[in-house]
Steps between C-alpha positions, in 0.01 A plus 500: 500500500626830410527816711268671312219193543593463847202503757531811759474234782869466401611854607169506775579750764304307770548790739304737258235212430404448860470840562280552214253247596508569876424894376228347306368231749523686839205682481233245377297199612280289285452520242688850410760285667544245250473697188728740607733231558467322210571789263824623744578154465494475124644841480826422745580186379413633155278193371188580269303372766394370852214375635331381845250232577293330742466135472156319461560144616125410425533522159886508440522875359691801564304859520675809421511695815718792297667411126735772339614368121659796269420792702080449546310295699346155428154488678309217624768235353453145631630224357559084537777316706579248321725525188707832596793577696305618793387146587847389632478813678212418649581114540816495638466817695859626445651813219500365155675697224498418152760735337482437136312297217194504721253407213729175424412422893099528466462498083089479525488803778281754308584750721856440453492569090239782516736745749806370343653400806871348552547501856350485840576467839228435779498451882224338723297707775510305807266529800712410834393145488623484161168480315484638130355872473568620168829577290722776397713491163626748265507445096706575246516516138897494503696256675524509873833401686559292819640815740495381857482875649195554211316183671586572877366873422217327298437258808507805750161626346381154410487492893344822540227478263458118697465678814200791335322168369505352812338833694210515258451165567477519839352810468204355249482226788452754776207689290389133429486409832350833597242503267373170582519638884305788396261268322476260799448796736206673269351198450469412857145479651620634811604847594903583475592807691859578453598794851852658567646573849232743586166248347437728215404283200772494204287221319143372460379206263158525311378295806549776728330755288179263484534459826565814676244689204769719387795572230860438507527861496302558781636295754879451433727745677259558757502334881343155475380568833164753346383108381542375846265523832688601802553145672649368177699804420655434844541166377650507233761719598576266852544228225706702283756567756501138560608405167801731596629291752528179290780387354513446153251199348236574750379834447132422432238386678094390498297791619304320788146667527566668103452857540151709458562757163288780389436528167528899276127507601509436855367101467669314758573169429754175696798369299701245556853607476868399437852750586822441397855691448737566289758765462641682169749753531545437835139674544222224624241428352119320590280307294148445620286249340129552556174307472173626497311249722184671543343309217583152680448642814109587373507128312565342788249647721252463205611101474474491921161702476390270216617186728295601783199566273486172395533366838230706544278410229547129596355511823205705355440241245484245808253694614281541239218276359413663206205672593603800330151539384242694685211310486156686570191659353343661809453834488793537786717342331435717181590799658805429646579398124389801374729708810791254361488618139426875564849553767696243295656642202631770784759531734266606853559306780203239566423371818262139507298490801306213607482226709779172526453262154295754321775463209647868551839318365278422150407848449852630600627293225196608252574861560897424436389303139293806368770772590743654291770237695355161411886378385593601772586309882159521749708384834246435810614573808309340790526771762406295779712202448810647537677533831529879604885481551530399094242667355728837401743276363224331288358790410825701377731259549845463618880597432756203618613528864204765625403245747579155648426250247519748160750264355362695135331792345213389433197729299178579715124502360489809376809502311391158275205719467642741311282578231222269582237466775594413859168337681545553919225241608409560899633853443334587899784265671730767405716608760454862625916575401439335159229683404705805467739370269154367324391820450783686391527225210188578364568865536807541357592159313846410692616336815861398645581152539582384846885550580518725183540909479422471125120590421337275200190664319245240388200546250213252642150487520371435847162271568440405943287301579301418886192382669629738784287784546753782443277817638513313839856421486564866428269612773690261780839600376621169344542646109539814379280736375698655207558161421177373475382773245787455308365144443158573550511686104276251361362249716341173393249326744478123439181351602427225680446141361139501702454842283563307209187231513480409136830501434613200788362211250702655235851494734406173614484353165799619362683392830307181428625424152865641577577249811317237300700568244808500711446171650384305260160460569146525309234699694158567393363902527428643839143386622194753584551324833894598484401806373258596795728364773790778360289804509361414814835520641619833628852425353729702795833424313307604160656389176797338646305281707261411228793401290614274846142356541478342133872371480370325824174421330720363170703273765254396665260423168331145426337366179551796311321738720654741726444419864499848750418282788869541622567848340219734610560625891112501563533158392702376787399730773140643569405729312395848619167591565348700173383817520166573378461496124342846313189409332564443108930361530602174525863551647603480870593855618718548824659798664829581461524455867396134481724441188752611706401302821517171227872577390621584857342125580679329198804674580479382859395129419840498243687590777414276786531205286857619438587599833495819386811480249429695235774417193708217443325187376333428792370870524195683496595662167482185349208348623311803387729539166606824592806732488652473919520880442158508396372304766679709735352785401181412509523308872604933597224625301241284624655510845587140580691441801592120651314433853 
């Protein structure tokens, strides 16, 4: 080779070269970093070109990152491995340099023939485990000679391009990694809160903002504390200043208790809750992970409320004998129906008066079936069945621990009543102290619990029932008078059974045909004889005791005809004396004193052949097929008293 076709590498002041491409180099990153030096490159070592790639193992090709060929830049050039002098770069991971005749080396390389080249020399970009990056080479149209100060000085920058690669590719994996965090964090369903040192928030997820009712804007940089009610304010910053104090690997804990938050609008609500720390800078840091648990919270009590509801409604269904209908066509009994459907489709207060086993029950449920609230819960409380010392908690019921033996919360009457019709049967047994808390529940629609601070509101339509007579009660002092005309706002009397004549053969019969039924057995229709011997009994208990007297009668039935030897009272005792009959009737008329004198003595005879036990098996109650509480109340009524 001549001195005139000698390459410049020959006379290459290295000095001079690295300086240019450090001047070049020094200022940039990325990729202003690799085309600036590439084209210092090709300009030092004075090649035609140079060129830098990233390596695509996937698919075995190289990608341009910055490619300077005859003083302009190639864009977007990508090209195939295999078949080209990069791929031993690549391959065997070590400087390859083809000085001369580089077409003779790869003869089918288009790329080779179309730029004309002759030589090339190429080093690997290594991450520091060694793996394959990319490539750096220049290219030359002219031959290029082996110089070992032109391939340590070509080395040097191989090594510092190696080393940009490798930050933007730990730089691309730190925006990676942060994106997905940013991802994971605003697609959590709970609340992130990020504080600083003084618990303003820096950060908020789209979780918080749903939450708390409010933008990102509006909430970070200001004290976290504004979403906070005092005790958990104090809270939170007691924990905070825990998480200080522990060394590194435990600074977070479970919130026990969660904290209560106020929402932008003033809503409070409870959320469970998670802190932790964690420093950068040297400044610390708090994340607080919140759950809005007022939803569960109110699906829980709904699932408890509906639990105790259906307990509920299965001992009313073991009560009930499907004599939903009201059976009757005397003029009595017609205007009670008539009162039913005029005060149903409101919301007034009805009070049922009448005497025990008149069916007040019946018509409470009637009036509940033609309101507005038919879908709705009717819950019967029996006021005189439950003991005084529990009848509060029944009523409103209880929070756990608010008195020996409140191993629960557990939902009162009123509150599965919500929305429906609550039915207080024996509604004069009220105690004196409940009847206050009575009252202001009709007046204002809310109570507290017992052991609770927190007042519920309830929407419920109120129907009390009572054969008590209520003016007297109020005149000796035993129930309130406010009370009583809050109640009083549409009063229903039920009459009698012996005001109801023609309708007793028509209750028989269907009690008839339903015990039949029941038991299996075929009776013929009631006989004018059966028929005579009914309404000429003064029926004390009234309906209930009718319904008693023909189950007996069905028990007690031979050959297909129904046998009230055994069933009717006046059939196994003497009967009364009869009162004179008005000229032009037919039926036996008594007093109500006498009807009374006949119920004290069937009351009396029930209990002296029971030794005066009045439920259990063995009881009274039983014997007579009566509620104990009902009984009881009638042996006080009636005046009763053992000798």
């Amino acid at each position: 080779m001549t001195m005139a076709n000698q390459h410049p590498l020959h006379n290459l002041d290295v000095d001079a070269a690295l300086r240019t491409i450090l001047e070049g180099t020094s200022a940039e990153t990325g990729a202003q970093f690799f085309a600036s030096l590439v084209k210092n490159l090709s300009q030092a070592l004075n090649t035609c070109g140079a060129w830098v790639t990233q390596y695509i193992e996937e698919c075995r090709r190289l990608e341009a990152l910055a490619f300077w060929f005859n003083g302009q830049w190639i864009h977007d050039f990508e090209m195939e491995l295999e078949g080209t002098p990069c791929e031993a770069v690549i391959q065997q991971a070590r400087l390859v340099h083809f000085p001369d005749n580089l077409l003779g080396f790869y003869p089918n390389n288009p790329n080779i023939k179309a730029l004309g080249l002759c030589s090339y020399m190429g080093v690997p970009l290594l991450d520091l485990n060694g793996k394959i990056l990319g490539h750096l080479a220049v290219l030359d149209t002219r031959p290029m000679p082996e110089a070992p100060r032109t391939l340590a000085l070509f080395q040097i920058f191989a090594n510092r391009a190696a080393a940009e690669l490798r930050r933007l590719w730990a730089e691309a994996k730190v925006q990676e990694r942060e994106e997905k965090l940013s991802r994971l964090v605003d697609s959590a369903l709970d609340a992130i809160i990020e504080l600083d040192r003084h618990l303003k928030v820096t950060r908020v997820n789209p979780a918080a903002e749903k939450v708390f009712d409010c933008a990102t804007g509006d909430i970070v940089g200001r004290e976290f504390s504004r979403y906070l009610c005092p005790e958990a304010i104090e809270k939170l910053v007691r924990l905070a200043a825990n998480l200080d104090l522990r060394p590194e690997g435990q600074r977070y804990l479970w919130i026990p208790g969660g904290l209560k938050a106020t929402c932008a609008h003033g809503k409070e609500f409870t959320a469970e809750a998670t802190l932790s720390r964690f420093e950068m800078q040297r400044e610390p840091f708090y994340t607080l992970i919140l759950r809005n648990v007022n939803e569960r919270l109110e699906a829980e009590q709904r699932i408890r409320s509906l639990t105790v509801e259906a307990e509920y409604l299965k001992e009313e269904l073991k009560e009930l004998h499907n004599f939903d209908e009201i059976i009757g066509q005397s003029a009595p009994i017609r205007r009670v129906l008539h009162d039913v459907q005029e005060v149903a489709q409101t919301d007034a207060t009805v009070l049922i008066l009448g005497e025990t086993g008149t069916g007040k029950e019946l018509i409470a449920r009637a009036i509940h079936l033609g309101s507005r609230r038919p879908d709705k819960p009717l819950i019967k409380v029996n006021c005189a069945a439950i003991p005084a010392t529990l009848m509060e908690s029944e009523f409103f019921g209880h929070e756990q621990g608010a008195f020996t033996g409140a191993t629960r919360k557990r939902e009162g009457r009123f509150a599965l009543a919500h929305r429906g019709t609550i039915f207080l049967d024996e509604v004069g047994d009220l105690p004196v102290d409940l009847q206050a808390k009575l009252l202001r529940v009709i007046q204002e629609g809310e109570f507290e619990p017992v052991g609770s601070s927190q007042t519920r509101k309830v929407d419920i339509r109120i129907v009390a029932a009572t054969n008590r007579d209520l003016r007297q009660a109020v005149r000796e002092g035993k129930f309130r008078e406010d009370l009583y005309y809050r109640l009083n706002v549409f009063p229903i009397e039920m009459p009698p059974l012996r005001e109801r004549g023609e309708d007793i053969s028509l209750l028989a019969s269907f009690f008839v045909n339903w015990y039949a039924q029941r038991m299996g057995r075929l009776l013929g229709p009631l006989s004018e004889e059966s028929i005579r011997r009914l309404q000429g009994y003064s029926w004390p208990g009234n309906v209930r005791e009718l319904q008693n007297v023909i189950e007996r009668a069905v028990i007690t039935s031979r050959n297909g005809q129904l046998n009230l030897d055994r069933a009717l009272p006046e059939s196994r005792t003497d009967a009364p004396t009869d009162r004179p009959v008005p000229a032009g009737t037919s039926e036996m008329v008594r007093t109500a004193k006498e009807m009374e004198e006949l119920e004290r003595e069937n009351l009396m005879a029930a209990l002296t052949r029971t030794g005066w036990q009045v439920a259990g098996d063995s009881g009274a109650a039983k014997l007579l097929d009566m509620k104990p509480t009902t009984l009881s109340s009638r042996i006080k009524a009636l005046g009763i008293k053992r000798n």
